[in-house]
C-alpha positions as CSV (number, residue, x, y, z in Angstrom):
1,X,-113.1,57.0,-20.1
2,X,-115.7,56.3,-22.8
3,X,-118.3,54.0,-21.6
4,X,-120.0,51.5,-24.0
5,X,-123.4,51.2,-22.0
6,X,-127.2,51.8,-23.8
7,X,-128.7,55.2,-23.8
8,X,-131.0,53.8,-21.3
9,X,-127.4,54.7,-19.2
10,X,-126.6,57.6,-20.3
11,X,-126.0,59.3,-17.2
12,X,-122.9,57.0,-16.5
13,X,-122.0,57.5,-19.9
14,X,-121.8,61.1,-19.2
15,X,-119.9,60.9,-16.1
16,X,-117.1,59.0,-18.0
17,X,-117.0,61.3,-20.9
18,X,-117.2,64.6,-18.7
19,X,-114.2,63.3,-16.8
20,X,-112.0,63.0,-20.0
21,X,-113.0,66.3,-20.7
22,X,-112.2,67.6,-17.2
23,X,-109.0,65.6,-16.7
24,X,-107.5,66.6,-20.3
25,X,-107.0,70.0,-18.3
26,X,-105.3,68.3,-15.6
27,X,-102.9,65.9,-17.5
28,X,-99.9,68.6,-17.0
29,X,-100.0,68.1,-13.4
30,X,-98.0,66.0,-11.0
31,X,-99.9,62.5,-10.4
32,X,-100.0,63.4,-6.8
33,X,-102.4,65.7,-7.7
34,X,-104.5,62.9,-8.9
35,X,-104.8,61.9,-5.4
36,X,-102.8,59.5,-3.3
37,X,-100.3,59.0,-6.4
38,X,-102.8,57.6,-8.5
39,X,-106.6,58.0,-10.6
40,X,-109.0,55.8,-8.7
41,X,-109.3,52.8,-10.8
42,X,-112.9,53.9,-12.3
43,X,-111.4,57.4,-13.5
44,X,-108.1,55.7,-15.3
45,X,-107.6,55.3,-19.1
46,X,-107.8,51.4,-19.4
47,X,-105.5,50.2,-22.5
48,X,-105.6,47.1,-24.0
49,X,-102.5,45.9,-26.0
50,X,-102.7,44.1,-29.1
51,X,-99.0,42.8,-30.9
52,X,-96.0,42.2,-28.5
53,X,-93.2,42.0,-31.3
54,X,-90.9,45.4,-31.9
55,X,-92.9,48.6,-31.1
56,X,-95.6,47.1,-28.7
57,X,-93.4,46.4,-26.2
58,X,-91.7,50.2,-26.5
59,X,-94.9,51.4,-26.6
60,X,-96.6,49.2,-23.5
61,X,-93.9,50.0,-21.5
62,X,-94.8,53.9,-21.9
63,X,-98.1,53.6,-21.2
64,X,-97.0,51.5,-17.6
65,X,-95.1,54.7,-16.4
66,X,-98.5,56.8,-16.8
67,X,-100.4,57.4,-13.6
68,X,-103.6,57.9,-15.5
69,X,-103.8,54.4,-17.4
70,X,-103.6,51.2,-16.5
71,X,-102.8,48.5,-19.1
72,X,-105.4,45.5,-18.5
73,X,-105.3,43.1,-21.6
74,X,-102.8,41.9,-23.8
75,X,-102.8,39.9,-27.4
76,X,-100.8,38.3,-29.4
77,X,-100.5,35.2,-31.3
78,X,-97.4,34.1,-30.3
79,X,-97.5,32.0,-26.6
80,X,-94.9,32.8,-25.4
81,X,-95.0,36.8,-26.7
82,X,-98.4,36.8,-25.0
83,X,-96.7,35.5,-21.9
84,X,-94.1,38.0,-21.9
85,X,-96.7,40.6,-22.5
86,X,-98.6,39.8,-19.6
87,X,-95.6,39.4,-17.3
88,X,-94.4,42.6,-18.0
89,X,-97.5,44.4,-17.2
90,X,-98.2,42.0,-14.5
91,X,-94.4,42.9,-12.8
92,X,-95.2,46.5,-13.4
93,X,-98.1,46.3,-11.1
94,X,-97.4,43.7,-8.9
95,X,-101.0,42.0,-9.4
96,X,-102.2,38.9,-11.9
97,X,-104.4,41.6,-13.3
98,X,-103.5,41.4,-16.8
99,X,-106.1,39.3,-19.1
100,X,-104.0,37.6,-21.7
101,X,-106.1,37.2,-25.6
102,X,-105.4,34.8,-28.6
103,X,-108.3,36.5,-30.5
104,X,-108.1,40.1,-30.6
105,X,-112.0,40.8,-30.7
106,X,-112.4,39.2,-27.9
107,X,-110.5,41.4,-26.5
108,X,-111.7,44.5,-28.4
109,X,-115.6,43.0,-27.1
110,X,-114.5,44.6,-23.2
111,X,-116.9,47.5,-22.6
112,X,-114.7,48.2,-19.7
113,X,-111.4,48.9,-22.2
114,X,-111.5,52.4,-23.8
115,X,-108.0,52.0,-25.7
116,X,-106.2,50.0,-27.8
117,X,-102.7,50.0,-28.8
118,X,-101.9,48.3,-32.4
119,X,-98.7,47.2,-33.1
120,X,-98.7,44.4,-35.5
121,X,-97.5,43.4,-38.6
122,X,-98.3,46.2,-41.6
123,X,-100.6,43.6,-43.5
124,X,-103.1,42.8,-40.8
125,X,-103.5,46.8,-39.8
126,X,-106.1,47.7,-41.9
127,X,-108.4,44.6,-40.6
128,X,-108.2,45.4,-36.6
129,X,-107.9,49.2,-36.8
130,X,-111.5,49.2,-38.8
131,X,-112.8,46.7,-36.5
132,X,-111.3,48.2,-33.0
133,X,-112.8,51.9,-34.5
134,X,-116.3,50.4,-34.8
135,X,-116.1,48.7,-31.4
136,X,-115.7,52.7,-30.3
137,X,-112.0,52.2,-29.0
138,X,-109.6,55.2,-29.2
139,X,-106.4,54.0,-31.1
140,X,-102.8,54.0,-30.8
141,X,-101.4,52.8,-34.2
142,X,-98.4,52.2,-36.1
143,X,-97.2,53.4,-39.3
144,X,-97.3,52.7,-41.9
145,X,-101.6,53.5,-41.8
146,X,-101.7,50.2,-43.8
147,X,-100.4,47.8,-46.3
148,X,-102.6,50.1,-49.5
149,X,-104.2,53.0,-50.2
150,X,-107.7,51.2,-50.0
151,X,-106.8,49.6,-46.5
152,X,-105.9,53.7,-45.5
153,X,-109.1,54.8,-46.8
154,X,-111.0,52.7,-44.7
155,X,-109.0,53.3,-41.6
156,X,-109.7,57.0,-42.0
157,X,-113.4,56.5,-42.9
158,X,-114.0,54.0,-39.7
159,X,-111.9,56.7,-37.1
160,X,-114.1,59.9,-38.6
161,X,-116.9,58.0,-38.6
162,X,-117.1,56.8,-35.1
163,X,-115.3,59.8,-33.7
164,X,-112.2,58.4,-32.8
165,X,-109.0,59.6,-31.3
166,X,-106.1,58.5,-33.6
167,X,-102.7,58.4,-32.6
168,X,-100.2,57.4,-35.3
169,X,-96.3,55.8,-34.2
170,X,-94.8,58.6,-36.0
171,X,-93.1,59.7,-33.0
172,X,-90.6,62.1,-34.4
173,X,-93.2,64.9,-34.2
174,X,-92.4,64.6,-30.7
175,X,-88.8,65.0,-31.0
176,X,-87.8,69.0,-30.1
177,X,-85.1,68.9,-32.9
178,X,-87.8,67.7,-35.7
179,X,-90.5,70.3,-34.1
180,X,-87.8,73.0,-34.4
181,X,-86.7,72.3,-38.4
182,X,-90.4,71.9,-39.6
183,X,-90.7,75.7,-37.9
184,X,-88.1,76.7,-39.6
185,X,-89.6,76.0,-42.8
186,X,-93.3,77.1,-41.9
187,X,-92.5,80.7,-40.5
188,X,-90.5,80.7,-44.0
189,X,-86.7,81.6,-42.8
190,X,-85.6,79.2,-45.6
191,X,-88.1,81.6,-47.9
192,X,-90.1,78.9,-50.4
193,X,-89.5,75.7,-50.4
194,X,-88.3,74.6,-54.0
195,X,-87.3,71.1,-53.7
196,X,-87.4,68.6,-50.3
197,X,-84.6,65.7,-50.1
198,X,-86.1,62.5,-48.0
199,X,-83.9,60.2,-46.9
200,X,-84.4,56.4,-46.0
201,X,-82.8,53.5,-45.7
202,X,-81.8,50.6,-48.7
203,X,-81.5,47.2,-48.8
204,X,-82.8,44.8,-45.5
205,X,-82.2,44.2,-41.6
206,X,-82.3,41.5,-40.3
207,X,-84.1,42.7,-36.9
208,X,-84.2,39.3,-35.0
209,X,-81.3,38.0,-36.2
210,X,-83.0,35.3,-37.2
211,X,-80.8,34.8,-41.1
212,X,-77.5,33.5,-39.2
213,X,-79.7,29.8,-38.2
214,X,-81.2,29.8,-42.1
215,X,-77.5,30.6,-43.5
216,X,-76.1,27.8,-41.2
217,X,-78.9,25.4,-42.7
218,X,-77.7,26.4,-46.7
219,X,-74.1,25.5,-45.4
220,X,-73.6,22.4,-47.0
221,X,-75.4,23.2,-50.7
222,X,-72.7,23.6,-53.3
223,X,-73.4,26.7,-54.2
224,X,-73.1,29.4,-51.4
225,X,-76.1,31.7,-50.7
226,X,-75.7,34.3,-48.2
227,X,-78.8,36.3,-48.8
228,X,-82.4,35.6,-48.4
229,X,-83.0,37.4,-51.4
230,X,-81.7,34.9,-53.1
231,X,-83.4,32.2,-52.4
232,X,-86.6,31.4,-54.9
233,X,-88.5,28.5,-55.1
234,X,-87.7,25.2,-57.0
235,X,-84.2,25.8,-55.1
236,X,-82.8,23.1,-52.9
237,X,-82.0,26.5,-50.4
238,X,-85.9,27.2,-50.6
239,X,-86.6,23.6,-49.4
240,X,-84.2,24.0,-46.7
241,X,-85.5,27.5,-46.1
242,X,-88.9,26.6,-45.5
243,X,-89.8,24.3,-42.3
244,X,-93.2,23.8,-40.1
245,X,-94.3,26.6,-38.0
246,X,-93.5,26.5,-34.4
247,X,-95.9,25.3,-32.2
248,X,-96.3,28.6,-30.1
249,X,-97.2,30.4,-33.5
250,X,-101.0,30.4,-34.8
251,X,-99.1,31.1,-38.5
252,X,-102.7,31.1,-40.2
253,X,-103.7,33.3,-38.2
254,X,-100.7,35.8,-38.4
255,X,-100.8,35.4,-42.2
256,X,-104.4,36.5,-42.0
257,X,-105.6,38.3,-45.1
258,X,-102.3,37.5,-46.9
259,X,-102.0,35.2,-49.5
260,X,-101.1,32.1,-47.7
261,X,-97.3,31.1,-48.3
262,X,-94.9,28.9,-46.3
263,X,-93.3,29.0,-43.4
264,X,-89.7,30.5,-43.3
265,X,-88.2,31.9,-40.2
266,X,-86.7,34.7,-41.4
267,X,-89.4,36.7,-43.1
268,X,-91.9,36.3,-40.1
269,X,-90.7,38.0,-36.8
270,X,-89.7,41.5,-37.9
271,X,-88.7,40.4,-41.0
272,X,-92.2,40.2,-42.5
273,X,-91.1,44.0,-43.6
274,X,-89.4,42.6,-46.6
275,X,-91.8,40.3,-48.1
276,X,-94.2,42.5,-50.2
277,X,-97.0,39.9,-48.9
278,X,-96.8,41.0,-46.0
279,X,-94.9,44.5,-45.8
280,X,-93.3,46.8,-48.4
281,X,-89.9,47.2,-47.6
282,X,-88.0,50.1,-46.2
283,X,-89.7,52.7,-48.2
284,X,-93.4,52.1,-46.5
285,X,-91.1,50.8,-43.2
286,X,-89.9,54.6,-43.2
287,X,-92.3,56.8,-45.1
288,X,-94.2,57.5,-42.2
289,X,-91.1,59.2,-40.4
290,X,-88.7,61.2,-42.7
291,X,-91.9,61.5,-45.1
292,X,-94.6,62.7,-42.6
293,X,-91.9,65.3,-41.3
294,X,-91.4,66.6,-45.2
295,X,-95.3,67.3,-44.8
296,X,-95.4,68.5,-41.7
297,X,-92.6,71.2,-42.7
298,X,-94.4,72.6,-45.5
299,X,-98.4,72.3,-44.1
300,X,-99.1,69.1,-46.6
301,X,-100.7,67.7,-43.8
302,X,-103.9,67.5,-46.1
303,X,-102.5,67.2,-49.4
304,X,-100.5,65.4,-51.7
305,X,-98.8,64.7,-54.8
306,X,-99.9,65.2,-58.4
307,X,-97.4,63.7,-60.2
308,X,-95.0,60.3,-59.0
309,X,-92.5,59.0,-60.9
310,X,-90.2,56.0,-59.0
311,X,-87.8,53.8,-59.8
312,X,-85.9,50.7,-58.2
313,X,-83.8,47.4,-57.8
314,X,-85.5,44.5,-56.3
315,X,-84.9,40.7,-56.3
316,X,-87.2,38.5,-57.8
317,X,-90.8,38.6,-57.6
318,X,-90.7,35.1,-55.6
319,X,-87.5,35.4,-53.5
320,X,-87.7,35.1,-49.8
321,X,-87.2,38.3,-49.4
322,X,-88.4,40.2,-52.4
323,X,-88.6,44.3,-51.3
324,X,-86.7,46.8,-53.1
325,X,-82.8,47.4,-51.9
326,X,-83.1,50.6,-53.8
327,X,-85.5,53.4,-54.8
328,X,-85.6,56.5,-55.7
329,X,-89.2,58.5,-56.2
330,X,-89.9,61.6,-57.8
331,X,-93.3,63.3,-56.4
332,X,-94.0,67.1,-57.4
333,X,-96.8,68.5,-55.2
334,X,-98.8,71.6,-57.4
335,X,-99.5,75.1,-56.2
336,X,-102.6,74.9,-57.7
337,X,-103.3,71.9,-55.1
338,X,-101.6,72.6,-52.2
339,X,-102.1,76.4,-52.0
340,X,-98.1,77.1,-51.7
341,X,-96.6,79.6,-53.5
342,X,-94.9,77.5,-56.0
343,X,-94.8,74.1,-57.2
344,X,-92.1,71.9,-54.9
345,X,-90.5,68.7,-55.8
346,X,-90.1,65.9,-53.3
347,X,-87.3,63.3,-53.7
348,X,-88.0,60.2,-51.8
349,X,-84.6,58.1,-52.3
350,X,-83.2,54.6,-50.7
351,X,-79.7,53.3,-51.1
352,X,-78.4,56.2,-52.8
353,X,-75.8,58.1,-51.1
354,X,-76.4,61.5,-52.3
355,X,-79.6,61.6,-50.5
356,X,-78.9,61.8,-46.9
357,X,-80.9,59.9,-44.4
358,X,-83.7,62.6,-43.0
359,X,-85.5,65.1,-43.8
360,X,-84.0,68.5,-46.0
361,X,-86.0,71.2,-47.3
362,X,-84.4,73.9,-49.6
363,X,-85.7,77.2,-49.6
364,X,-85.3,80.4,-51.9
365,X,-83.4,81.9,-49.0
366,X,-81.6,78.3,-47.2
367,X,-81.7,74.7,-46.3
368,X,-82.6,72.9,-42.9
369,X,-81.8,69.0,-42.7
370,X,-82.8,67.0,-39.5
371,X,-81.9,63.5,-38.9
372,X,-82.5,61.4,-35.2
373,X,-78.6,61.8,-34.8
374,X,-78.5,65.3,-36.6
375,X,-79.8,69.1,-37.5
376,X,-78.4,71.4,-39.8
377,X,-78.9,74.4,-41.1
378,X,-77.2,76.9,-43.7
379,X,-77.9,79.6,-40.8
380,X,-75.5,78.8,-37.9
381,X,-78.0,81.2,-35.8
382,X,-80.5,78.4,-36.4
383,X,-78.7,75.6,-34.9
384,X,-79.3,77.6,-31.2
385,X,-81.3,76.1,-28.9
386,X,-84.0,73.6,-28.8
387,X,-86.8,76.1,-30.0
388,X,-86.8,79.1,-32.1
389,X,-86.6,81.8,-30.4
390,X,-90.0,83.9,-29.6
391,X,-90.0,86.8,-32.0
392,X,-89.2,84.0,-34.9
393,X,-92.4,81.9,-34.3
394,X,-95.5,83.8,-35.8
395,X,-96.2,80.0,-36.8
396,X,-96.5,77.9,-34.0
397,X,-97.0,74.0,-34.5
398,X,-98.2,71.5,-32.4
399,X,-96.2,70.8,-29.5
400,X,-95.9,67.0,-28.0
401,X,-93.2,66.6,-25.5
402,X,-93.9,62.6,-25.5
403,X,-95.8,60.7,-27.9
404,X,-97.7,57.9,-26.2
405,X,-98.2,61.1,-23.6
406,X,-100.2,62.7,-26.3
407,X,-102.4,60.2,-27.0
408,X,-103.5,59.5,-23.6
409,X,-104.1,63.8,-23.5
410,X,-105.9,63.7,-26.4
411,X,-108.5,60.7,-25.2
412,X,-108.8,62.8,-22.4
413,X,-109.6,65.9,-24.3
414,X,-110.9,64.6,-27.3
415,X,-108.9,67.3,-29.4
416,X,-107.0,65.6,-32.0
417,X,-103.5,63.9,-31.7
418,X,-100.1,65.2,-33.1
419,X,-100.5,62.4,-35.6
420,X,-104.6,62.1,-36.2
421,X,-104.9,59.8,-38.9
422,X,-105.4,61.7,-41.8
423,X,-102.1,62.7,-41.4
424,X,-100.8,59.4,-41.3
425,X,-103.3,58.7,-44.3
426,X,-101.4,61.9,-46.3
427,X,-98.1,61.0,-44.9
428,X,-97.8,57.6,-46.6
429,X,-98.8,58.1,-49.8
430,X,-96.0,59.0,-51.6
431,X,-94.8,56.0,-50.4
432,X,-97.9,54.0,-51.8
433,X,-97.8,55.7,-54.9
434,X,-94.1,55.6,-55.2
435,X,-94.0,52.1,-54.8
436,X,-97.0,51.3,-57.4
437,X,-95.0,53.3,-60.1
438,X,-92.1,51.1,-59.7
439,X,-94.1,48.2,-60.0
440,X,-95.7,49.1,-63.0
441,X,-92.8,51.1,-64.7
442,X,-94.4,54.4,-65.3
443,X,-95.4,57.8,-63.7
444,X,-98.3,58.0,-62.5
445,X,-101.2,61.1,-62.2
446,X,-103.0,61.0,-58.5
447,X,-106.0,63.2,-57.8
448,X,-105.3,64.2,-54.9
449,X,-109.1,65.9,-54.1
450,X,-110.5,62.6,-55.1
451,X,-107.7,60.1,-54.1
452,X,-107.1,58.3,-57.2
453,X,-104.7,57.2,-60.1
454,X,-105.7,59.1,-62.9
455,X,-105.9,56.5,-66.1
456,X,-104.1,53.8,-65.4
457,X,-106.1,50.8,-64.9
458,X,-103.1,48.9,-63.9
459,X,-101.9,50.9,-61.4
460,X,-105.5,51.5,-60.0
461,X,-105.7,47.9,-59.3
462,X,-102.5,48.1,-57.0
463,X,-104.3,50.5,-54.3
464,X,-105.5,47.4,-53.4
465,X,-105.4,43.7,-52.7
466,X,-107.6,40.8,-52.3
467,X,-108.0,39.1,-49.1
468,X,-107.7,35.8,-47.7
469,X,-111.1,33.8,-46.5
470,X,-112.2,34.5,-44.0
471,X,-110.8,37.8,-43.2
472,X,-112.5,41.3,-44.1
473,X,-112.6,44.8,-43.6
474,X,-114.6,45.5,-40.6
């Protein structure tokens, strides 16, 4: 583990360090080879956990079944989130070992904690991964990398510059059928890629379920509203729509660098994803998977697009929920850029049925298509097997057999993740740009060397937002 004492300590700090090293070699073998089941406590991976709402749990649970961590703080700002947190990790290890944190630098402030895991809402990324990076902590984060381009940008500047391993929640590169269909396309069996089909979802979920208890409170208006994207302020359904926080929820705090806005239930837990304040829909919600697969497929790890073009529905400006219910992006990536043979076209599309949910890549020579519930192929032969076989794979990618597994490999080794976070950086922002052209109603140019919208003051402005007092980019 990475120790945070002075250089006058150096010697410990070595021991630590040297043990990562040595014990990235080892992290293949059985735990009982650890020694009596288990890593002393002093030679563990010690994980702090910071948001207990969808993914954190997923992911704290993970981490609990490795032999080699041990989970020893939680935060949240939700009571009785943080209490389930630190019950759960608590129950796993049958101790009252578990520190539980309102105020995530306090947590982030233990020496003694060499990880952190982020899962919290897209707005408030930016401000704890810059700040948990220059507290030297190794990160496990979700996508998308941030709520703008800016925000990304200064993720990836604080992680390079302070050496940190980066882990990014775009756990489908750890999936054997999504591993298998970006080979495919990178040892070129499809020939060149021409055009790429990404599909994603339309419209909004209503995770929590939380819309039923607002719908029952709109029963008695005369006019019936059944949709939280129709509800706008000025509206006797927005009166009844908004209420007081609940006690157990710090909501200034959640809002954090937001623009403060009131309390409604059902664009808070979860939901937050389809209130451009404080997420940006399905398209940013899912960029980061069928998009970072598109990239990962044709070696645009690094790259980008030139040229995005996108177009979409959304409700009004003010509704409750406000995120587009349909999209459709146009990104065309240059040879010039990327170094492919050709030119290849990207279509990034919600809520439009002839664009499949998933990933498909169409070559000169065939087509692959890969879904969570699918793969396809126009070569039958192709469909064999979890791998390719052998004498097919003179391009070998990254192999992770379980994501959260990676990360804690990669701490260990200090060789970088499946998802470092320049890929999570490059795998977003089509999503980012796509969005920004919607908004302003034009395409736009991107530099992709230099990372920025080529004249077009307008749309400059919207790679990013002001921020609430007192909150800041660490």
């Amino acid at each position: 583990m990475k120790n945070r004492q002075s250089t006058s300590k150096s010697r410990s700090l070595f021991t630590r360090r040297d043990f990562l090293k040595v014990a990235g070699a080892a992290a293949a073998m059985p735990s009982v080879a650890w020694g009596m089941g288990r890593p002393s406590a002093s030679n563990r991976i010690t994980i702090g956990v910071i948001g207990w709402g969808m993914m954190g749990p997923a992911n704290t649970k993970s981490f609990l079944g490795e032999a080699d961590c041990q989970v020893v703080a939680a935060c949240d700002i939700h009571t009785g989130h943080l209490q389930a947190a630190v019950d759960t990790v608590n129950a796993k290890y049958g101790n009252k070992d578990c520190k539980a944190y309102h105020d995530y630098r306090e947590l982030m402030a233990r020496d003694d904690i060499d990880a952190v895991m982020i899962a919290v809402p897209d707005h408030s990324h930016a401000v704890l991964a810059t700040y948990a990076a220059n507290r030297k902590k190794d990160i496990y984060g979700e996508k998308p990398l941030a709520k703008t381009i800016a925000e990304q940008q200064a993720i990836v500047k604080a992680v390079q510059s302070n050496s940190i391993i980066w882990q990014t929640g775009s756990w489908q590169r750890s999936l054997p059928t999504f591993h298998k269909a970006a080979e495919i396309v990178r040892n070129g069996l499809i020939g060149n890629v021409v055009r790429v089909e990404v599909g994603l979802p339309g419209g909004h979920h209503d995770f929590p379920h939380t819309v039923p208890a607002l719908m029952q409170r709109l029963a008695a208006l005369p006019n019936k509203i059944d949709d939280p994207a129709l509800i706008v302020p000025g509206t006797p359904a927005w009166d009844l729509a908004v209420t007081q926080p609940p006690p157990e929820l710090d909501y200034n705090t959640w809002i954090g660098p937001s623009r403060m806005e009131p309390y409604i239930d059902a664009r808070v837990y979860q939901n937050w994803r389809w209130n451009y304040n404080t997420g940006g829909g399905q398209l940013l919600d899912w960029i980061g998977h069928h998009g970072d697969i598109a990239h990962w497929g044709l070696g645009f790890d690094l790259t980008g697009p030139s040229e995005v073009e996108g177009h979409g529905d959304f409700p009004a400006a003010n509704a409750v929920w406000n995120t587009a219910t349909t999209y459709k992006i146009e990104c065309k990536y240059r040879k010039e850029v990327t170094h492919y043979p050709n030119d290849v076209g990207i279509t990034i599309a919600g809520g439009h049925p002839e664009i499949v949910m998933g990933t498909k890549w169409i070559g000169t020579d065939g087509w692959v298509w890969v879904d969570r519930d699918g793969f396809d192929a126009s070569n039958p032969e192709w469909l064999k097997g979890d791998s390719l076989p052998e004498d097919l794979r003179k391009v070998k990618l990254y192999e992770s057999h379980e994501h959260r597994r990676n990360f804690l490999d990669s701490v260990k080794s200090r060789k970088p993740t499946i998802t470092p976070v320049e890929t999570a950086h490059h795998s977003t922002l089509p999503g980012h740009l796509g969005l920004i052209s919607m908004m302003v109603g034009r395409k736009l140019q991107w530099d992709v060397a230099n990372e920025k919208i080529l004249n077009d003051a307008a749309a400059s402005e919207l790679m990013t937002r002001p921020y609430r007092e007192p909150w800041k980019l660490a």
